[in-house]
C-alpha positions, -999 to +999 in steps of 0.1 A: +262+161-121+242+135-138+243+142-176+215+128-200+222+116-230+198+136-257+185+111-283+199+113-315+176+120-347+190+109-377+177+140-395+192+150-430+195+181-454+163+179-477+164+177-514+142+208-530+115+178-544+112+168-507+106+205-500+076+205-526+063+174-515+064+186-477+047+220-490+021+202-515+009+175-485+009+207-462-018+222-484-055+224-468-068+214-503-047+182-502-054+171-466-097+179-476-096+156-505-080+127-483-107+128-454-133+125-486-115+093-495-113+082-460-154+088-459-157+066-489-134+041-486-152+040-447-189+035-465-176+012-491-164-012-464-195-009-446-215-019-479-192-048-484-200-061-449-233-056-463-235-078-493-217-106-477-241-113-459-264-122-495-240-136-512-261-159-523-279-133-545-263-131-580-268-093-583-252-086-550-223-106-557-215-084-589-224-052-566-198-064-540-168-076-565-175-033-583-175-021-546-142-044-537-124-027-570-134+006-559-122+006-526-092-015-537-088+013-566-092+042-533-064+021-513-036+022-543-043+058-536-032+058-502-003+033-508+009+062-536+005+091-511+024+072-479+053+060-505+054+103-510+056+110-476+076+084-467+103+097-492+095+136-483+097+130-448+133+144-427+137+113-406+117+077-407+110+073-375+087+104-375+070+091-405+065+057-388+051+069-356+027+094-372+017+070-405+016+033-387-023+033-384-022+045-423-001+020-433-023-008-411-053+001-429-036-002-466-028-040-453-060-055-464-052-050-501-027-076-502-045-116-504-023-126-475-049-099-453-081-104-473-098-113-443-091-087-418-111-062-442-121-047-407-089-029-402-097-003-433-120+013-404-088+023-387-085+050-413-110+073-395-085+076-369-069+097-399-102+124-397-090+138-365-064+154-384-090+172-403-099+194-373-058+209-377-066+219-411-103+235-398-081+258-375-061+269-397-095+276-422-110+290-393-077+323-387-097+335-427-132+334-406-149+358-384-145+361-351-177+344-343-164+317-357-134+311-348-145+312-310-176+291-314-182+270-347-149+251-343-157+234-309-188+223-320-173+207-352-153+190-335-179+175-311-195+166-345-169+151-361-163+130-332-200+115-326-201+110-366-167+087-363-181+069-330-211+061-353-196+052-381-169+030-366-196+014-341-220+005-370-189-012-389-178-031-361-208-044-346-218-058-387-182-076-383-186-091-348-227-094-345-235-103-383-225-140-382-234-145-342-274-129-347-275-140-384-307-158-378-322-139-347-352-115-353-334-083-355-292-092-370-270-069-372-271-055-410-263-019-420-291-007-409-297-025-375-260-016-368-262+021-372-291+023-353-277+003-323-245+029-324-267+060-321-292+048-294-257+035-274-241+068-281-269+088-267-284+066-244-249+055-219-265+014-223-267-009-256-301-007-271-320-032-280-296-055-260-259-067-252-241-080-278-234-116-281-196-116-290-168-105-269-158-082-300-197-069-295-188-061-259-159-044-263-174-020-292-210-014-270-184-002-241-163+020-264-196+039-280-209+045-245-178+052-227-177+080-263-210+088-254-203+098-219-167+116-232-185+139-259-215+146-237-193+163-214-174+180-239-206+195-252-212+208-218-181+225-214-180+243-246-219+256-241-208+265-209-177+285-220-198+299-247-224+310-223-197+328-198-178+345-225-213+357-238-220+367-200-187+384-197-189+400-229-226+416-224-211+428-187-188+454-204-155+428-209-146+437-244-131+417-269-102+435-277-103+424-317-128+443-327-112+474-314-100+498-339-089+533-344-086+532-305-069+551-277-038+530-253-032+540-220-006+531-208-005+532-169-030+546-145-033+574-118-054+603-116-042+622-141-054+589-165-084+592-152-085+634-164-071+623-195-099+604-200-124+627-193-108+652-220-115+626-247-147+620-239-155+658-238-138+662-271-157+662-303-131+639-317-126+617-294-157+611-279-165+580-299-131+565-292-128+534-272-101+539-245-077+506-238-058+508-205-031+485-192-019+485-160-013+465-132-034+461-103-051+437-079-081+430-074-108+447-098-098+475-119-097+512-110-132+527-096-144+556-123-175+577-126-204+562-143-202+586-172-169+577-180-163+538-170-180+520-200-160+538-224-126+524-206-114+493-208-086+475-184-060+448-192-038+437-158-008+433-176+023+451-179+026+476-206+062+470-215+052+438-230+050+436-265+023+406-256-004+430-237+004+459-261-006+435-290-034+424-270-049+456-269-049+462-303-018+485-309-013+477-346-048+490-344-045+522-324-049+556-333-033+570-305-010+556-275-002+578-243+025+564-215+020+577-185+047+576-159+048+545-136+059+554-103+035+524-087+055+498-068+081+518-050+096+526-090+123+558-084+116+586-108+147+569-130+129+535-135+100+550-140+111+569-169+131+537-180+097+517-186+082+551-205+115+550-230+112+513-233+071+511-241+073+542-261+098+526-283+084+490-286+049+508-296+066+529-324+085+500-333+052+477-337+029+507-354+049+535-365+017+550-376-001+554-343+008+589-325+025+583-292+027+607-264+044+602-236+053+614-199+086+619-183+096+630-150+131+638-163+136+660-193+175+645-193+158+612-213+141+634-239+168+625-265+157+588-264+124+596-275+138+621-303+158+595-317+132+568-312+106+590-330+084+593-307+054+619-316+054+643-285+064+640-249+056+662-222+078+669-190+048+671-164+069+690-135+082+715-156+048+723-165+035+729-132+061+749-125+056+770-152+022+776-147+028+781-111+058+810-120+028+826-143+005+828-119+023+843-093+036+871-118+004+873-137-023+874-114-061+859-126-039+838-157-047+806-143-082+811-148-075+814-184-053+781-184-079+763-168-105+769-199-078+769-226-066+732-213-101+716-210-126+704-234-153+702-202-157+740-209-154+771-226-128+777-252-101+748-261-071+744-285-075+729-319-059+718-346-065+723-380-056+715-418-056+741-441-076+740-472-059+752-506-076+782-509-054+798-482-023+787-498-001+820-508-022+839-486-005+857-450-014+848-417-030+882-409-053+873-437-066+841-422-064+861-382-090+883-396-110+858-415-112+833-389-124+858-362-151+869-378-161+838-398-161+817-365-151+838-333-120+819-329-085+829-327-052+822-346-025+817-324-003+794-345+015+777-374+027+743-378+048+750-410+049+719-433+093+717-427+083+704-386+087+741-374+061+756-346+053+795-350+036+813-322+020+849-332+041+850-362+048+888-373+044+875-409+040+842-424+029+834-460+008+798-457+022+770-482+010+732-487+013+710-459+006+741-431-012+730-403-027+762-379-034+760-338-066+781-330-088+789-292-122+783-300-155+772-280-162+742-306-145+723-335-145+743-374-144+739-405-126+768-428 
C-alpha cells in the first residue's frame, strides 16, 4: 500500500488577542467598512489617472497631489489592517495565499512603485468577498430574499467591478496612445467604452490601440458574455421555483403549527381525511415523508392540496428538519412495512423516528404505531405522547362485535369526524373546580346534548364513568358530541 504523506501545517495555539482580532475582522460591520474604502480608494485612482493627463493646469496639479494624500492616507489603512491579520492569523501561509493580491495593491505607496499606480485596481478583487458577508446578512432577511435578492446582487456587484476596472484600465493603456485623437480615453470616454463592451459582446467605438487595450476589451466582453448567462440562469431558476411553487410544491419554511406524517398507506390516507373533517384540524397543513418512486401517492381532490410529500426517509433527522418539525404541532409514525421490512424492523424505524422527533421538539405531540406491543416500553421511556397497538385494536373491536351485536355501528360514528357524534377533548374552566362529575354529566347534557364519559385528572391518570370524582385544576374531561363546545 502506497501511503501519502499529509502536508504538514505549521499551525499554533492562539494567544486570546489573536482570538479578538480573528473575531473583530470576522465582524460584518468590519468587512462593510473595508469594501467602502476599497470603492474609494478605486475612484480616487481613477481621478488621478484623470488629472495627469492636465497636468499642465495649476489647479489640477494641487487637486491631484490632495487626491494622492488621500489615497495614500486610505492605503496606511490597509497596510495597518494586513499587519493585524497577519499577526492574528494561525499559520502564514494561509494569510499569504488569501492576502497576496492585498498586499500587491498596498505596493504602490512605496517610491520604488510610484509608477505602477495601476495595481491599486487589484483591490476590487477584494469586493467579491463582500458577497460572503451579504449571505450571512441575508439568514436575518425574509425568505424572499434570501432566495432571490442575493443572486441578483451578485450579478450587480460583478458588472459594477467589470466597469469600474475596464474604465481604469483602458485610461492607463489608451490615455497616452489616443491622447490626441478625437475621442481619448479620459474618465469619461473610458467608462462609457466599458459599458457599451460589456453589454454589447464587441468594443465600441473601436479596438483599442495597445496590446494592454486588447487584452482589457477581451476581458469586459468575455465578462459580458459570463454575467449575461448568469443572469439567465438565475431568472430562469427564479421562474421554475415560482412555477413549482404556484403548482402546489410548498416551501416547507413557511410551514407552522403543522401536522408530520410519517409513512404512507391507507390508513395515512384515512388519517388524513379525519383532520380535514375535524374542526381543529381542518386548517392544518399536513407534511408527509415517505419514500416512493415516481410521483407521490394518488389522493382525492378534496383532500390532495392540503398534503404535502417529501421522498425522503423519515428516520433522518435531515427530512424531519426539512419538514419543519421544530415547527410542528403534531407528528404521527406510522408503521413501515414497505420494502419487504418484517413486522420487527418496522417497529425498529417507529422507536427510532419517534425518539429523534421528541428529541428535536419535545413540544410537539407524537403518536405513534406499533405492530408489537412488546416495544411499548421504548416509547414510555422515550416520552413519547401516545402510541397505539393497531392489531390489538381490531381485534378488540372484532371480539365486541361478535358478542355485542349492532356495536360496530356505534364505533364507526364515535371514531369518525366525517359523521355524526365524535370524541373530544376539553379543558375545564375554573368555575367547575370543586364541583363532582355528576354535576358537570348533567350540565353538559342539557347545555349541549353531549355526553361525559371521562376524566383526564391533572396527576396523568385516565377515569372512565367515574362513580364519583371531584374536578381540581389541571382536569381535562373526554365527551361524545356531534360538534366542538365550549363550557
Amino acid at each position: 500500500m502506497v501511503q501519502v504523506e499529509q502536508p504538514k501545517i505549521n499551525a499554533r495555539p492562539l494567544a486570546p488577542w489573536q482570538r479578538t482580532l480573528g473575531r473583530f475582522f470576522a465582524k460584518a460591520s468590519v468587512e462593510l467598512t473595508v469594501g467602502a474604502l476599497v470603492l474609494v480608494s478605486v475612484m480616487l485612482t481613477l481621478f488621478e489617472f484623470t488629472l495627469q493627463s492636465s497636468s499642465a493646469n495649476p489647479d489640477s496639479v494641487k487637486l491631484l497631489a490632495r487626491l494622492e494624500l488621500i489615497n495614500d492616507a486610505i492605503t496606511y489603512i490597509f497596510v495597518v489592517e494586513l499587519a493585524l491579520r497577519f499577526a492574528a492569523s494561525p499559520t502564514k501561509r494561509r494569510f499569504f495565499g488569501e492576502y497576496w493580491i492585498d498586499i500587491v495593491a498596498v505596493l504602490p505607496l512605496f517610491r520604488v512603485f510610484r509608477s505602477v499606480k495601476l495595481i491599486r485596481l487589484f483591490r476590487l478583487i477584494r469586493l467579491l468577498r463582500m458577497f460572503g458577508v451579504a449571505s450571512r446578512l441575508a439568514l436575518h432577511f425574509p425568505d424572499i430574499v434570501r432566495r432571490g435578492a442575493l443572486e441578483y446582487v451578485f450579478v450587480c456587484g460583478l458588472l459594477g467591478l467589470t466597469i469600474l476596472f475596464g474604465t481604469g484600465a483602458m485610461m492607463v493603456f489608451e490615455g497616452s496612445a489616443a491622447a490626441s485623437s478625437e475621442q481619448p480615453f479620459n474618465l469619461q470616454n473610458s467608462f462609457w467604452f466599458s459599458v457599451y463592451s460589456l453589454f454589447a459582446g464587441e468594443p465600441i467605438p473601436g479596438p483599442p490601440q495597445t496590446v494592454g487595450g486588447k487584452i482589457v476589451a477581451v476581458f469586459v466582453m468575455f465578462m459580458g458574455l459570463t454575467i449575461f448567462a448568469m443572469f439567465t440562469g438565475t431568472v430562469s431558476a427564479f421562474m421554475v421555483e415560482r412555477l413549482r411553487t404556484e403548482s402546489g410544491i410548498v416551501n416547507w419554511d413557511t410551514l407552522e403549527d403543522h401536522v408530520i406524517i410519517c409513512g404512507w398507506n391507507r390508513k395515512a390516507e384515512i388519517i388524513v381525511a379525519e383532520f380535514r373533517a375535524s374542526a381543529a384540524g381542518s386548517g392544518r397543513p399536513i407534511a408527509v415523508i415517505t419514500q416512493f418512486e415516481g410521483e407521490p401517492p394518488t389522493l382525492r381532490p378534496e383532500i390532495r392540496k392540503a398534503v404535502q410529500f417529501l421522498n425522503d426517509d423519515f428516520t433522518r433527522i435531515a427530512a424531519l428538519e426539512q419538514v419543519g418539525v421544530h415547527r410542528a404541532k403534531t407528528c404521527i409514525i406510522m408503521a413501515d412495512t414497505s420494502g419487504g421490512r418484517s413486522e420487527q424492523d418496522a417497529d425498529a424505524r417507529t422507536i427510532l423516528a419517534a425518539l429523534t422527533v421528541e428529541k428535536l421538539n419535545p413540544a410537539v405531540y407524537t403518536c405513534a404505531e406499533l405492530l408489537n406491543r412488546s416495544y411499548a416500553s421504548h416509547l414510555k421511556m422515550g416520552h413519547v405522547n401516545d402510541f397505539v397497538v393497531s392489531g390489538e385494536y381490531g381485534a378488540y373491536m372484532l371480539a365486541q362485535a361478535a358478542m355485542n351485536r349492532g356495536l360496530m355501528g356505534v364505533f364507526s360514528e364515535l371514531l369518525t369526524y366525517q359523521r355524526g357524534n365524535e370524541f373530544y377533548r376539553l379543558t375545564l374552566p375554573a368555575a367547575w373546580f370543586g364541583k363532582s362529575f355528576n354535576d358537570l354529566f348533567a350540565r353538559i347534557k342539557q347545555d349541549h346534548n353531549a355526553i361525559l364519559v371521562a376524566v383526564h385528572a391533572a396527576s396523568g391518570e385516565l377515569i372512565v364513568n367515574p362513580a364519583d370524582h371531584t374536578f381540581s385544576e389541571g382536569d381535562e374531561i373526554v365527551v361524545i358530541a356531534e360538534h366542538d363546545i365550549m363550557l
